[in-house]
C-alpha positions in Angstrom: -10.3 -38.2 19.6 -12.9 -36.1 18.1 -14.5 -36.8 14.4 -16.1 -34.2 12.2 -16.5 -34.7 8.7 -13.8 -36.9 8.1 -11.2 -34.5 9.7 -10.1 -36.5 12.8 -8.0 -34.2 15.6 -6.5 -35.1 18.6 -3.7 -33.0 20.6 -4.3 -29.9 22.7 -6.8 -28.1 20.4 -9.3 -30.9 19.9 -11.2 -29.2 22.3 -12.6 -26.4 19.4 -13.0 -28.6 17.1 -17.2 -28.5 17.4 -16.9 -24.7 18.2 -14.8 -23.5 15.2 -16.9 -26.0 12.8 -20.0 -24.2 14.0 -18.3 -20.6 13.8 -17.4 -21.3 10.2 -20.9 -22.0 9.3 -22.1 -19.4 11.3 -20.0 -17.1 9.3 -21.0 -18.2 5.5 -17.7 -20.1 4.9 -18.7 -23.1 2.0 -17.9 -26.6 4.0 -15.5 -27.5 1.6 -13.5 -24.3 2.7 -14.7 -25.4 6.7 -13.1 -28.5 6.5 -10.2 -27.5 4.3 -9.5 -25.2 7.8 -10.7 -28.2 10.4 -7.7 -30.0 8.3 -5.0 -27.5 9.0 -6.1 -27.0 12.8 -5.8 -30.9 13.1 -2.1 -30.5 11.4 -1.1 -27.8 13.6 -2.6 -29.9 17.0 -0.6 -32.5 15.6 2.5 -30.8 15.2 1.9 -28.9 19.0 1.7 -32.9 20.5 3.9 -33.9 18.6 6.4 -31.3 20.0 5.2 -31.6 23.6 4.0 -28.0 23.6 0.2 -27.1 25.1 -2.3 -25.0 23.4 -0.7 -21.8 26.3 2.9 -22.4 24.6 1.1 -21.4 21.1 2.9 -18.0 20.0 3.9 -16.4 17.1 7.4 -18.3 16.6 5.7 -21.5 17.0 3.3 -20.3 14.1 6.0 -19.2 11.8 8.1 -23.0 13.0 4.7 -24.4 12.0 4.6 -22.7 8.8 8.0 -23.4 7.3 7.1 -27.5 8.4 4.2 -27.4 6.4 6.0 -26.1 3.1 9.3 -28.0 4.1 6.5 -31.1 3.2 5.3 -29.7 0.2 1.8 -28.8 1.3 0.2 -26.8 -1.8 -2.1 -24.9 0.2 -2.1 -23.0 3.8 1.3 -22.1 3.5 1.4 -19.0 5.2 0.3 -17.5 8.5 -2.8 -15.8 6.6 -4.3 -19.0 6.3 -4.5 -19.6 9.9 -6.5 -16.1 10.4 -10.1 -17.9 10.6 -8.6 -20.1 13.0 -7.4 -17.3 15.0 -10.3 -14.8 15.2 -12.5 -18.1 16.6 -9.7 -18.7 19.4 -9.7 -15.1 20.4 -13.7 -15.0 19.7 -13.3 -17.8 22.8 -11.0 -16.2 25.3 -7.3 -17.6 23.6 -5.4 -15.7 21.9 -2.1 -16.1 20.6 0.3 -13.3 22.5 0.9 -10.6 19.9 4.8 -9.3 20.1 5.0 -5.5 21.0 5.1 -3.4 18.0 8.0 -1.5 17.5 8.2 1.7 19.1 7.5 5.0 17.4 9.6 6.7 15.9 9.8 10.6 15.7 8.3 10.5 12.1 5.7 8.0 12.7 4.5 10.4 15.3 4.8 13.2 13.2 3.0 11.4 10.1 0.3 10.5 12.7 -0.3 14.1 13.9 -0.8 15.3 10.3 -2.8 12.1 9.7 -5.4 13.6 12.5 -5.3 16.8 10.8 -6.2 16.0 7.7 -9.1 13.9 9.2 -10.1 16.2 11.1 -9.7 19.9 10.3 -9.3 19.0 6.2 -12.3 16.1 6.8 -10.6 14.1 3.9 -11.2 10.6 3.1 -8.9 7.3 4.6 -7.5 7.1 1.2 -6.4 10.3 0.5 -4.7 10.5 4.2 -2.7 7.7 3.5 -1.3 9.1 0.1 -0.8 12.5 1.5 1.1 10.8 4.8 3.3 8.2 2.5 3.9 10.9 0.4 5.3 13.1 3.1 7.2 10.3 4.5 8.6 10.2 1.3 9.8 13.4 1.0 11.3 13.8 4.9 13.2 10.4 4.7 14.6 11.9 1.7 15.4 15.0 2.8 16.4 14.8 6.9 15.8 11.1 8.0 12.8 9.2 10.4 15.0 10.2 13.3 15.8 13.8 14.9 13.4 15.5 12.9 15.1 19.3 12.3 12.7 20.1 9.9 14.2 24.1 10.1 17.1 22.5 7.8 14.7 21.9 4.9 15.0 24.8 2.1 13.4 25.8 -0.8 16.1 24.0 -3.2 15.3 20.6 -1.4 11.2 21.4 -2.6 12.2 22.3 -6.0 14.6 19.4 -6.6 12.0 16.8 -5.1 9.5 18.2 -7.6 11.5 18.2 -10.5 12.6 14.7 -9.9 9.6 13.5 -9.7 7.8 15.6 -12.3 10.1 13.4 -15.0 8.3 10.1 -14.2 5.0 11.0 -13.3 2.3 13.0 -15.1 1.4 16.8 -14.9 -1.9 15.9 -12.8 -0.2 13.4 -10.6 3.1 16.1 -10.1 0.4 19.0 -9.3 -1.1 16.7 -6.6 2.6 16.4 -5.3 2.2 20.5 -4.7 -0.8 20.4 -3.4 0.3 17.3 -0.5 3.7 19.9 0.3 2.0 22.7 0.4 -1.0 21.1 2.9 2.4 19.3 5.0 4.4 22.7 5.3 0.9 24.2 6.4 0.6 22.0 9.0 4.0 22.1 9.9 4.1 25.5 10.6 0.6 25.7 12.5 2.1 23.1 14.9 5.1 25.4 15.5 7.1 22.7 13.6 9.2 25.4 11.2 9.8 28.7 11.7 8.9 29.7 8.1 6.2 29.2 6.0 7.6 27.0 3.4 4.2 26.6 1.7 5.1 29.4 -0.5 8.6 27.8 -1.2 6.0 24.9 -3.2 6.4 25.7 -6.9 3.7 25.6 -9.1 3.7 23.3 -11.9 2.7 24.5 -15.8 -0.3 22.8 -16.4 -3.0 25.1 -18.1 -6.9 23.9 -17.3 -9.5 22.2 -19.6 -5.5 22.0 -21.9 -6.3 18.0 -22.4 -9.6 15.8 -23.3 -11.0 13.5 -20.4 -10.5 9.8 -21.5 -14.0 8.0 -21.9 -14.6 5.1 -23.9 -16.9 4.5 -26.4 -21.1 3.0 -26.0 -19.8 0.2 -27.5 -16.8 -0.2 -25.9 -18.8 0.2 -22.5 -21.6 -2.7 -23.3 -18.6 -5.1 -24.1 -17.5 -4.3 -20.6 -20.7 -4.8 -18.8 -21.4 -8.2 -21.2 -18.5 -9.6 -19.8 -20.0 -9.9 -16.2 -22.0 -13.7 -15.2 -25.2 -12.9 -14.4 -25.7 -16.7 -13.3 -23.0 -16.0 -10.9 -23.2 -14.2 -7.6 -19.7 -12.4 -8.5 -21.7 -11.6 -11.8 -24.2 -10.0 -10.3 -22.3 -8.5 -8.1 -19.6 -6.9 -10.8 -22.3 -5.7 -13.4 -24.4 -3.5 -10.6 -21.0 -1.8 -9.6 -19.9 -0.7 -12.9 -23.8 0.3 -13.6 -23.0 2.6 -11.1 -19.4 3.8 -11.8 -20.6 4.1 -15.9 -24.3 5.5 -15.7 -24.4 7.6 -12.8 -20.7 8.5 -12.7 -20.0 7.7 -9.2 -16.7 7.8 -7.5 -15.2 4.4 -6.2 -15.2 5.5 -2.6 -19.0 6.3 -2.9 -19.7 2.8 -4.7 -17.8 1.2 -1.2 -20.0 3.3 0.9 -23.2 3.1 -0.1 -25.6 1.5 2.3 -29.0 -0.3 1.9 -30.4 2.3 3.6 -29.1 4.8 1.0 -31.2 3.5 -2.0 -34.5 4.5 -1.5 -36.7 2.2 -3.6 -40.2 4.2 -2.9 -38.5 7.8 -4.1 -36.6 6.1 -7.1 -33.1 7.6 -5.3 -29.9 6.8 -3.6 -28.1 9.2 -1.6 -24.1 9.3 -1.5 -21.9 9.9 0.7 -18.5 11.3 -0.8 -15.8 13.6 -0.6 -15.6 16.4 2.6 -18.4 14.2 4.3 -20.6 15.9 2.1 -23.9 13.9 1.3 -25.9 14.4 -2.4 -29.2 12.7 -3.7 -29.3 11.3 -7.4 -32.2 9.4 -9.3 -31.8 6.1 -9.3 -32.4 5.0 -13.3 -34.2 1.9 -13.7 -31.6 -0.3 -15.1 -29.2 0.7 -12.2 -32.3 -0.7 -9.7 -32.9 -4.1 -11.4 -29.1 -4.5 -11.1 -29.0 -3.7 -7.6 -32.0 -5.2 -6.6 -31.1 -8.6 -8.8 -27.8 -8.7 -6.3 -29.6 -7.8 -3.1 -31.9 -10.9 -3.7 -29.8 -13.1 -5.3 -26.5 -12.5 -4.9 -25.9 -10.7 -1.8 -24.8 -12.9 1.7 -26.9 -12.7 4.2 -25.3 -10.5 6.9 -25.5 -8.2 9.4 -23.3 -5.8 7.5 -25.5 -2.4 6.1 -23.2 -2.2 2.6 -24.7 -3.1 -0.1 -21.3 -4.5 -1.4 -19.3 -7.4 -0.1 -16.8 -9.9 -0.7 -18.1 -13.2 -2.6 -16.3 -15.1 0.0 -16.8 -15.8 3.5 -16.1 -13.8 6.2 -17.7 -11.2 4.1 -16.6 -8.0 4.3 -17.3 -4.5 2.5 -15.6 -3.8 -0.4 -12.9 -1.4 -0.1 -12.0 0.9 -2.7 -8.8 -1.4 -4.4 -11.6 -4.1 -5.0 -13.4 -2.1 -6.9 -10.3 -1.2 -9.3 -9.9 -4.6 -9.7 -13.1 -5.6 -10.5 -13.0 -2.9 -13.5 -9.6 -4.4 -14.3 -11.0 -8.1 -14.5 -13.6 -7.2 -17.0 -11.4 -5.1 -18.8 -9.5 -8.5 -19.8 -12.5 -10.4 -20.0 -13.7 -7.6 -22.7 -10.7 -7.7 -23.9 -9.8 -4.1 -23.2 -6.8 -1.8 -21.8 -7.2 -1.8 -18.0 -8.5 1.2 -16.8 -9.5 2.9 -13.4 -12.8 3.9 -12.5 -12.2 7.8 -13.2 -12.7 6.4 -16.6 -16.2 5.4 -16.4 -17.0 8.3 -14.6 -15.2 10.3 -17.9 -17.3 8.0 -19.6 -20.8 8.8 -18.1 -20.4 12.9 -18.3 -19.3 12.1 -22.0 -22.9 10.5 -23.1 -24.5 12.6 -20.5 -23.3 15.6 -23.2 -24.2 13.9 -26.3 -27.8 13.1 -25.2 -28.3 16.7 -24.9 -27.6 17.3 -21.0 -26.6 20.4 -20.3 -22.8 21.2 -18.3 -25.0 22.2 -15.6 -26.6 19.2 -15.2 -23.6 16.9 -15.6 -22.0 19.0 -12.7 -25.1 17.8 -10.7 -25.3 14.7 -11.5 -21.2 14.2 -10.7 -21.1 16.8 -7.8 -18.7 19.4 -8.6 -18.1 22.5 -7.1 -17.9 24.4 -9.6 -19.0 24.1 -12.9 -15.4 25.0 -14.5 -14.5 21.4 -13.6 -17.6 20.5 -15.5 -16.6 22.7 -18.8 -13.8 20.2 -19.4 -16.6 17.5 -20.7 -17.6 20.5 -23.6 -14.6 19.8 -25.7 -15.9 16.0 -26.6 -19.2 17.4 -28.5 -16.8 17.6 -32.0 -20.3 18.2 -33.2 -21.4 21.2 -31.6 -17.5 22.8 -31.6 -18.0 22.4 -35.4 -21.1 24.7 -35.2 -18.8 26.9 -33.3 -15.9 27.0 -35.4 -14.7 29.7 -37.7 -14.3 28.6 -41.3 -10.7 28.9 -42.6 -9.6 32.0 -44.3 -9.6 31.2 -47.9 -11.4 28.4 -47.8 -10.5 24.8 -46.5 -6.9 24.1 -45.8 
């Protein structure tokens, strides 16, 4: 019977017990957490003796059977098969693994959905995010219309686009219904590049009424903004952490894509720059301010885990991983409520940044520089916030002031 800490197992995986302490360790996880994990592998061996099954018989179903023993006892913790995952990627790391059951097979749509999925990736060169909300929302609207199953995609008409736009256009906004257009239109493309369609139903897509620069980019306010970075622990790794990401989302305007994929390498100290990587692969320089540094730099040195990973952001807890683009939502949504402010995305800092950009006297050409746009008509939206220098434009009333 092997000891460790106080966890004693016995049964057929006593054997890993030294190796999946050490792998733990090896991987960052506190102790506390590594012997909170040695205690549910000794459970499980347990269990396996107990039953008269060998560490081979170990499959999914006995897993599951494991699972629903543990909560039928009222464990609190390690209830589901998610906890066992650490467990897992050391057995595999060591040559067992627990036989996988064979996903189920594709069907016609999946393949379909996959195909565009390529397409967009690599003739449109968009990002993983966008893909997937261009695929679910075109296996949205093909369920809908003709099923997952003996695609006849020649029986879609014009009245079945219009209808799915119109339905949708009564719960969702004018933005969000014109990006449903643009996701049809780029489908029935495809669709009919392939060979899929005989007609080209892209031009059966009606547009949506939605006049540009018609509504005011949503910013918050400076002092709004320093309640929001205030609310981050700066004792904390997490703290640290949190207040260099929304530096970089609220001074430099960055998207949250280019916050997950920005590398150590990327921020060159020497030069006083960082270089992004964001939409269409496309690659920009920006000065890196001073308090933007200091707040990288603070995490890097005393914040950061020590990995081989190149990201400058991870998880705060063991294994640690990059941050992927929901994590930074929520980390704007958890100091929202700590602020004590709405919840908001990161678009809204990014709002937020053009907006004092303007008011310190930047010019439209420079805010379109400093967020990457195209063109600097996306840019001219940001004009209509300076109420001060529209008032030096304005007309006075005839006959005086209403």
């Amino acid at each position: 019977m092997a000891k460790r800490h106080g966890v004693r197992i016995s049964g057929p995986l006593q054997i890993y017990t030294e190796g999946l302490w050490n792998h733990l360790l090896e991987k960052r996880y506190a102790a506390s957490t590594a012997v909170a994990l040695l205690r549910l592998m000794s459970h499980l061996s347990r269990w396996l003796d107990g039953r008269g099954f060998r560490q081979d018989d170990l499959t999914n179903e006995l897993i599951e059977d494991f699972f629903r023993a543990r909560r039928r006892l009222g464990c609190t913790g390690y209830r589901t098969r998610h906890a066992l995952k650490p467990i897992l990627g050391y057995l595999e790391r060591v040559g067992f693994s627990v036989p996988i059951p064979p996903e189920p097979p594709l069907t016609t749509l999946d393949e379909l959905l996959n195909q565009y999925g390529r397409f967009l990736l690599e003739e449109r060169a968009l990002q993983p995010g966008t893909i997937r909300y261009y695929r679910d929302l075109a296996r949205t609207f093909l369920l809908e219309k003709i099923g997952s199953e003996c695609l006849d995609l020649n029986r879609i008409k014009a009245d079945d686009i219009t209808s799915f736009i119109l339905r949708y256009s009564r719960s969702y906004s004018i933005g969000s219904t014109k990006l449903v257009v643009t996701v049809l239109r780029s489908l029935f493309r495809f669709l009919h590049l392939r060979g899929c369609v005989e007609n080209e139903l892209a031009g059966a897509v009606p547009a949506v009424a939605g006049w540009r620069q018609s509504g005011l980019p949503k910013s918050i306010s400076s002092h709004e903004l320093q309640r929001l970075l205030k609310s981050c622990d700066h004792r904390t790794h997490v703290g640290r952490r949190d207040f260099a990401v929304l530096l970089l989302l609220a001074r430099l305007g960055l998207r949250r894509g280019e916050v997950v994929t920005l590398a150590l390498d990327d921020v060159h100290w020497r030069e006083g720059e960082i270089v992004l990587r964001g939409k269409g692969r496309k690659e920009a320089r920006l000065p890196l301010p001073t308090d933007v540094g200091n707040a990288i730099a603070t995490y890097v040195q005393r914040g950061r885990p020590a990995t081989g990973s190149k990201t400058v952001f991870l998880s705060c807890r063991a294994p640690y991983r990059p941050l992927t683009g929901c994590a930074i939502t929520g980390i704007l949504h958890q100091a929202s409520d700590r602020a004590g402010l709405p919840r908001m995305g990161p678009h809204r800092l990014r709002h937020t940044a053009a907006t004092q950009m303007l008011r310190q006297g930047a010019s439209l050409s420079d805010i379109a520089q400093v967020l990457r746009h195209r063109s600097i008509d996306t840019t001219a939206i940001y004009a209509k916030v300076d109420h001060q220098r529209l008032r030096e434009l304005a007309l006075p009333w005839p006959g005086g002031v209403a």
